[in-house]
C-alpha positions as CSV (number, residue, x, y, z in Angstrom):
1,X,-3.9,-11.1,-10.1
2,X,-6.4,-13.6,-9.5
3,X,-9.9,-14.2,-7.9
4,X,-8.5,-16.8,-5.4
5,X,-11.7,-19.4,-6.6
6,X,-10.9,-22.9,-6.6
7,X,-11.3,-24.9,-3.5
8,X,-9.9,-28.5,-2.9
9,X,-13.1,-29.8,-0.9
10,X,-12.7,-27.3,2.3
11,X,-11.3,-24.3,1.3
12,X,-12.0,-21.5,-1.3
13,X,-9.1,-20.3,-3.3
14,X,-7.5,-16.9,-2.7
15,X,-6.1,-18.7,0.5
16,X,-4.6,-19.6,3.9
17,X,-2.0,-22.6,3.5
18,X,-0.6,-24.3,6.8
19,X,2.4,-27.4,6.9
20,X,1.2,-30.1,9.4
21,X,3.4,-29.9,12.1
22,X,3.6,-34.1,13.4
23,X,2.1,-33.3,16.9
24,X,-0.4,-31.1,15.7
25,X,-3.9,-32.2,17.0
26,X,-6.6,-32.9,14.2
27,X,-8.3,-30.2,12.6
28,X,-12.2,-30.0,13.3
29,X,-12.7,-26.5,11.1
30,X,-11.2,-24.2,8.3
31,X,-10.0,-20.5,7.8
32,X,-10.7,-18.7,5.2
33,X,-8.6,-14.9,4.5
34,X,-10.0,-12.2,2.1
35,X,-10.7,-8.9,1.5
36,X,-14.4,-7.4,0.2
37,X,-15.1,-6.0,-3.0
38,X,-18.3,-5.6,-4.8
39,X,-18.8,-4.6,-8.7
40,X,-19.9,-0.8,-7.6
41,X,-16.9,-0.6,-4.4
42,X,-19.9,-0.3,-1.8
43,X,-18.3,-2.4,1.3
44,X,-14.8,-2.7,-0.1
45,X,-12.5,-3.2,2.2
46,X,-8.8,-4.5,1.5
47,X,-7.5,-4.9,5.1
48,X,-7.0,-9.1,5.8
49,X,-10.8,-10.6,6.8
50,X,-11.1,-13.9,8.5
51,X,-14.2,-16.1,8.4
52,X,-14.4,-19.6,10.1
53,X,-16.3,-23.3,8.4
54,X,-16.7,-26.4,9.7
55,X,-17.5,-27.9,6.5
56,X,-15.4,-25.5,3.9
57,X,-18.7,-24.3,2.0
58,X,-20.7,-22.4,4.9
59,X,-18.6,-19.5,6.4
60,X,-19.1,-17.6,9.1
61,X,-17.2,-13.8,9.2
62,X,-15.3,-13.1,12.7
63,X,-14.6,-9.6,14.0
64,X,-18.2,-8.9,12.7
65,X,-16.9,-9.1,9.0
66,X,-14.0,-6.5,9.7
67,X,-10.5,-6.6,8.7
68,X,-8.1,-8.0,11.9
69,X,-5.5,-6.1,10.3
70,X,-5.0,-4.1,7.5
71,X,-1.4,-2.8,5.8
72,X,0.1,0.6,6.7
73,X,2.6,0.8,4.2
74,X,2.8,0.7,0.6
75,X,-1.2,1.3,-1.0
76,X,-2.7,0.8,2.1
77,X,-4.7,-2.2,1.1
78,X,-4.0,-6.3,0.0
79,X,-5.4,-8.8,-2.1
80,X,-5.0,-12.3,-2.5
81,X,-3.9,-12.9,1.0
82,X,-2.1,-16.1,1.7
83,X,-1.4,-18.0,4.9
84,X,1.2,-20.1,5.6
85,X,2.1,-22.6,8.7
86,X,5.8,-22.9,9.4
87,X,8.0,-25.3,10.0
88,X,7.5,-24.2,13.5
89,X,4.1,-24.2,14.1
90,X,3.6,-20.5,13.4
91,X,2.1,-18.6,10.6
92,X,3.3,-15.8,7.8
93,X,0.4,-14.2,6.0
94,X,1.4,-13.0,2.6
95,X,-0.6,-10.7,0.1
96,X,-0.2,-8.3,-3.0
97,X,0.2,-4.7,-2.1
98,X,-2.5,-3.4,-4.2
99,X,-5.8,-1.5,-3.0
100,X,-8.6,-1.1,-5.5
101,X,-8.6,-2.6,-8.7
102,X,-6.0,-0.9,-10.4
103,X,-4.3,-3.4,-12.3
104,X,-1.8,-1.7,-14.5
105,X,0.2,-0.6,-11.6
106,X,3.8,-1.7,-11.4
107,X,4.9,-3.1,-7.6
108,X,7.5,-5.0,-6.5
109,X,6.5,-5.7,-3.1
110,X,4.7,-8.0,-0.7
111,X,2.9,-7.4,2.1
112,X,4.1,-10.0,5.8
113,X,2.7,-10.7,8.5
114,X,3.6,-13.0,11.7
115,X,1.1,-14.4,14.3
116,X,1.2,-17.2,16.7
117,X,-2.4,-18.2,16.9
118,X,-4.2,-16.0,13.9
119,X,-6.0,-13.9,16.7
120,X,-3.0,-11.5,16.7
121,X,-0.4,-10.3,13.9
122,X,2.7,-8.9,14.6
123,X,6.2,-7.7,12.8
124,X,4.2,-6.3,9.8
125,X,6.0,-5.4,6.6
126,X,6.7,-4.9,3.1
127,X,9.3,-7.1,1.6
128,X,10.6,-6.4,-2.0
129,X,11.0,-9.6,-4.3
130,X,12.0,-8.1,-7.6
131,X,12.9,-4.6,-9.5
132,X,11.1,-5.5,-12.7
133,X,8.6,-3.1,-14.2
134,X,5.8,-5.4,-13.2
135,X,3.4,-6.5,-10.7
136,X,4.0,-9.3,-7.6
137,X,0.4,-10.5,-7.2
138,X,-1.0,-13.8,-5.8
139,X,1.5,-15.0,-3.2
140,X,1.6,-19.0,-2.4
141,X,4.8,-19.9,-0.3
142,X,5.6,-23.6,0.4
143,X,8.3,-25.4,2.4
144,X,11.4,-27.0,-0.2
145,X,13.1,-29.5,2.1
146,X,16.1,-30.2,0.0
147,X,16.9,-26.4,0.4
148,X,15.9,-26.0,4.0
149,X,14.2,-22.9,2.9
150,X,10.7,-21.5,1.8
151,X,10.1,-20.4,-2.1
152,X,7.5,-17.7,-2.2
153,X,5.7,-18.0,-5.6
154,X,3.8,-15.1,-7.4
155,X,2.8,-14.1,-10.5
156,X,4.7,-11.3,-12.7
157,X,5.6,-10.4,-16.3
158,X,9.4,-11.3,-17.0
159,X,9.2,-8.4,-19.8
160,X,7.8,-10.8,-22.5
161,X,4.8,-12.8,-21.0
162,X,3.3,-13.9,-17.9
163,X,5.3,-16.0,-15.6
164,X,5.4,-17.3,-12.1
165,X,8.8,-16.2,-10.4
166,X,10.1,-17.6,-6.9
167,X,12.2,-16.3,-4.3
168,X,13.3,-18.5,-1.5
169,X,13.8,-17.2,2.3
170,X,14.3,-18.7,5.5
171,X,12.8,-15.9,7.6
172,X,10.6,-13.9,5.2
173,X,12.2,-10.9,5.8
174,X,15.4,-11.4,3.2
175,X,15.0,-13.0,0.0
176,X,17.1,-14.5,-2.6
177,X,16.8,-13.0,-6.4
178,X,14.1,-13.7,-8.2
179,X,13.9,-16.6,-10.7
180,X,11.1,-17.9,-13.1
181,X,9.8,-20.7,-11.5
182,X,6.7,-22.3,-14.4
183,X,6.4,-20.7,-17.8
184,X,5.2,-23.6,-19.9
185,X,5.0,-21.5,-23.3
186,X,2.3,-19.5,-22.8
187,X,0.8,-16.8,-20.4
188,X,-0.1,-18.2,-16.6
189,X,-1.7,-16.8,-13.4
190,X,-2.6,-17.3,-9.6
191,X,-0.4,-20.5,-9.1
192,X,-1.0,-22.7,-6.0
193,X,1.6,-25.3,-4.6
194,X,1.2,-28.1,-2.5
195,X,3.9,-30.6,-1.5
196,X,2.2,-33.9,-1.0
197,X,4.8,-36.5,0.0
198,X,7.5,-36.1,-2.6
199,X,5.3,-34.9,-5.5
200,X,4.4,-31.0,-5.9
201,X,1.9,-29.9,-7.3
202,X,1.4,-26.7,-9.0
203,X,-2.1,-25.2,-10.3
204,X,-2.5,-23.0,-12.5
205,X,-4.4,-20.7,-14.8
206,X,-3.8,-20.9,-18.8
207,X,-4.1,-17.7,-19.6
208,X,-4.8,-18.2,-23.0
209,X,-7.6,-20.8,-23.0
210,X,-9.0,-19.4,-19.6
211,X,-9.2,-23.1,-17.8
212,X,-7.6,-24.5,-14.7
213,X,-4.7,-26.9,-15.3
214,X,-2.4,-29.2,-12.6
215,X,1.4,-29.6,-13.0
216,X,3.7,-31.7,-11.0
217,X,7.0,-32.1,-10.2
218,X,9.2,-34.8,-8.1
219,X,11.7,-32.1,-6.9
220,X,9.7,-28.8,-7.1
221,X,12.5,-26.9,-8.4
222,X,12.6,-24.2,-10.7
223,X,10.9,-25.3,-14.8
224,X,10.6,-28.6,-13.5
225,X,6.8,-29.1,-13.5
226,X,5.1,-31.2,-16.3
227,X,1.0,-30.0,-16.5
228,X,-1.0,-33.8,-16.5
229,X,-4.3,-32.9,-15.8
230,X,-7.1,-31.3,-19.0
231,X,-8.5,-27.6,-18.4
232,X,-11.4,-27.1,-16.1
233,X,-13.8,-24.4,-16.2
234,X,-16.8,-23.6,-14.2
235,X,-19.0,-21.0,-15.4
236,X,-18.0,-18.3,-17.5
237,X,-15.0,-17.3,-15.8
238,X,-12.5,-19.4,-13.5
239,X,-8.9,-18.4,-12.1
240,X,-7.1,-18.8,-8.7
241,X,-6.6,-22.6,-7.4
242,X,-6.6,-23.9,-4.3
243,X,-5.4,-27.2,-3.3
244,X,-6.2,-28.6,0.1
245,X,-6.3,-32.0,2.2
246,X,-9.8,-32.0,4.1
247,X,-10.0,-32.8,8.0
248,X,-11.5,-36.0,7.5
249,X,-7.7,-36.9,5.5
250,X,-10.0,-38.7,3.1
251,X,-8.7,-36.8,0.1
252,X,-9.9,-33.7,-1.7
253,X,-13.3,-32.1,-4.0
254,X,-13.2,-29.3,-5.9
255,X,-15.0,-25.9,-6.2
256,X,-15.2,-23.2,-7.5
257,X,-15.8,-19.3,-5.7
258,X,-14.9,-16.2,-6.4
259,X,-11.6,-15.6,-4.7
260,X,-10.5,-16.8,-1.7
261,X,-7.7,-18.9,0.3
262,X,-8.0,-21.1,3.4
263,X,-6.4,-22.6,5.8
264,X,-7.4,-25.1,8.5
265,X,-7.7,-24.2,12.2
266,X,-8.9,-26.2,15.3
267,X,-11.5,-23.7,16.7
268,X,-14.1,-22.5,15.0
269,X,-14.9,-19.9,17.4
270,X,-14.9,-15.7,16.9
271,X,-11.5,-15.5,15.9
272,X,-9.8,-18.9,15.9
273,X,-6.9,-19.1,18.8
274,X,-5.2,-21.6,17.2
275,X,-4.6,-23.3,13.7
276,X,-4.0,-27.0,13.8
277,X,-2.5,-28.5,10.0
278,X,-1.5,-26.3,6.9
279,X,-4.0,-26.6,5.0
280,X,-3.7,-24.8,1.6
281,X,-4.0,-21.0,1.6
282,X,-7.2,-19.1,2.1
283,X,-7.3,-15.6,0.2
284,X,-10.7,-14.8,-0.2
285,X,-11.3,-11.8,-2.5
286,X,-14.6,-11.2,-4.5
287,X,-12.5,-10.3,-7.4
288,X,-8.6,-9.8,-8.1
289,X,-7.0,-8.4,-11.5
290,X,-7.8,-9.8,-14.7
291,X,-11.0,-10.9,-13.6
292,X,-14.8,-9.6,-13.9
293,X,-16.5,-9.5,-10.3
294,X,-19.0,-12.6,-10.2
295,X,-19.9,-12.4,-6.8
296,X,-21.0,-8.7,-4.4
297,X,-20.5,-8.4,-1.1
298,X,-21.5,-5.9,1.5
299,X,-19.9,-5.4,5.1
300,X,-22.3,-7.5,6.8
301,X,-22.5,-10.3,4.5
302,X,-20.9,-13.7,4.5
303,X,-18.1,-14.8,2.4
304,X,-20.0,-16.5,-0.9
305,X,-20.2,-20.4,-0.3
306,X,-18.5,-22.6,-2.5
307,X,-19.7,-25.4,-5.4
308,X,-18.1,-28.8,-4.5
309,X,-18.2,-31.3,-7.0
310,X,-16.5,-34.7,-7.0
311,X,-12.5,-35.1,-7.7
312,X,-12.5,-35.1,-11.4
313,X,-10.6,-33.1,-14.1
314,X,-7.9,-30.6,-13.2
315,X,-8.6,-31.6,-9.9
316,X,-8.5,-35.5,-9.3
317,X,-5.2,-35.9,-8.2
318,X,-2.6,-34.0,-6.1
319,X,-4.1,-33.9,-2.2
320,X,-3.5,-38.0,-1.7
């Protein structure tokens, strides 16, 4: 799985995406989704966690840092939660079905949500997107326009090395069979899509070298992604990118946190009401599989804040 920590200048990885709906009004703040973990499990709590930014560095937790829903099926817990903004103006929130930190456990299913306005979440279940001996971690979902339906990307093992699969839906409920979607040759994790006029983009981890890379595509179909950008790293460890448009629609930064995914809203209030433009997802979680914990959290505490640097590297290109 991944440590959703990359953030495209306002949002930290492990994240809440959202489409822009035309009539949407501007976006004055961001969302952030995670679940807590620390490196000794005091305060770990693997429900779905909100926290609200104006600037996508300095977070703020609603519901007094306590989950606003957490899964009831399945392990009981998530990671690597994902928000979405449909076509319609509504949200899905996606996440792995895993609780604690046990990452040798096969599961073929993926925790969905609905909601209207991210204050409440309705329709909760498990959907199953695969019946491989493997995991389904670190959902991203995206809008495909020449299909008129949404892929839902996640990493997996195809039996032989690590791959991102897709499955495409029009209602998150049913899916179509799974496919590999990116395996450039060698190992990947925690992918992140955005569309960005007729170019997708795809970000990845390298499994193999450890460093960030970007891939895009004209048509975002299936093995049809060429990687353009060199590796980035930022400290000792790296993994789960986020790619996101800021408010001010001046282009993107990058960062670098431990694991999280945003999304954009328009009130930064306790518990946003309402979420204006997909943004790119917000999963924030401390740590996800694969990964060492670089950052502790107890209940009370904010989510970490994020590094921004200028667009450079793995980064420079890909939110226009």
């Amino acid at each position: 799985m991944r440590r959703r920590a990359f953030i495209l200048l306002a949002a930290l990885c492990t994240a809440l995406v959202v489409h822009t709906p035309a009539a949407s009004a501007a976006n004055t703040a961001y969302v952030f989704a995670y679940f807590t973990e620390s490196p000794n499990m005091n305060g770990a709590d693997y429900g779905l966690h909100l926290a609200v930014s104006q600037d996508g560095l300095n977070w703020t937790p609603l519901n007094q840092n306590n989950p606003v829903v957490t899964p009831t099926a399945g392990t009981t817990g998530l990671r690597d939660p994902f928000v979405l903004r449909k076509q319609d103006g509504t949200f899905v929130i996606l996440a792995t079905d895993l609780k604690g930190t046990d990452f040798g456990q096969n599961n073929q299913y993926l925790h969905v949500w609905d909601s209207t306005d991210l204050t409440s979440f309705t329709g909760y279940r498990r959907i199953r997107m695969h019946n491989l001996a493997t995991h389904t971690w670190a959902p991203t979902a995206f809008w495909d326009a020449s299909r008129g339906q949404y892929g839902i990307v996640y990493s997996a093992n195809n039996g032989s090395t690590d791959v991102f699969m897709v499955n495409y839906t029009s209602d998150f409920r049913t899916v179509s069979a799974n496919q590999v979607y990116f395996s450039p040759g060698f190992p990947v994790l925690d992918g992140d899509i955005v569309v960005d006029g007729s170019t997708y983009y795809l970000y990845y981890k390298n499994l193999s070298t450890g460093l960030l890379y970007g891939a895009r595509s004209t048509t975002g179909a299936p093995n049809s992604y060429t990687t353009y950008t060199s590796g980035l790293r930022q400290g000792n460890a790296i993994e789960a990118p986020l790619l996101l448009k800021n408010n001010a629609g001046s282009g993107c930064g990058c960062g670098a946190t431990p694991s999280a995914r945003s999304t954009t809203t328009t009130t930064p209030g306790p518990r946003p009401t309402s979420a204006a433009t997909p943004g790119r997802r917000s999963t924030s979680a401390p740590t996800r599989p694969r990964s060492t914990p670089n950052t502790a959290r107890s209940p009370g505490s904010p989510p970490p804040s994020t590094t921004a640097w200028s667009p450079g590297g793995a980064c420079r290109t890909g939110c226009g």
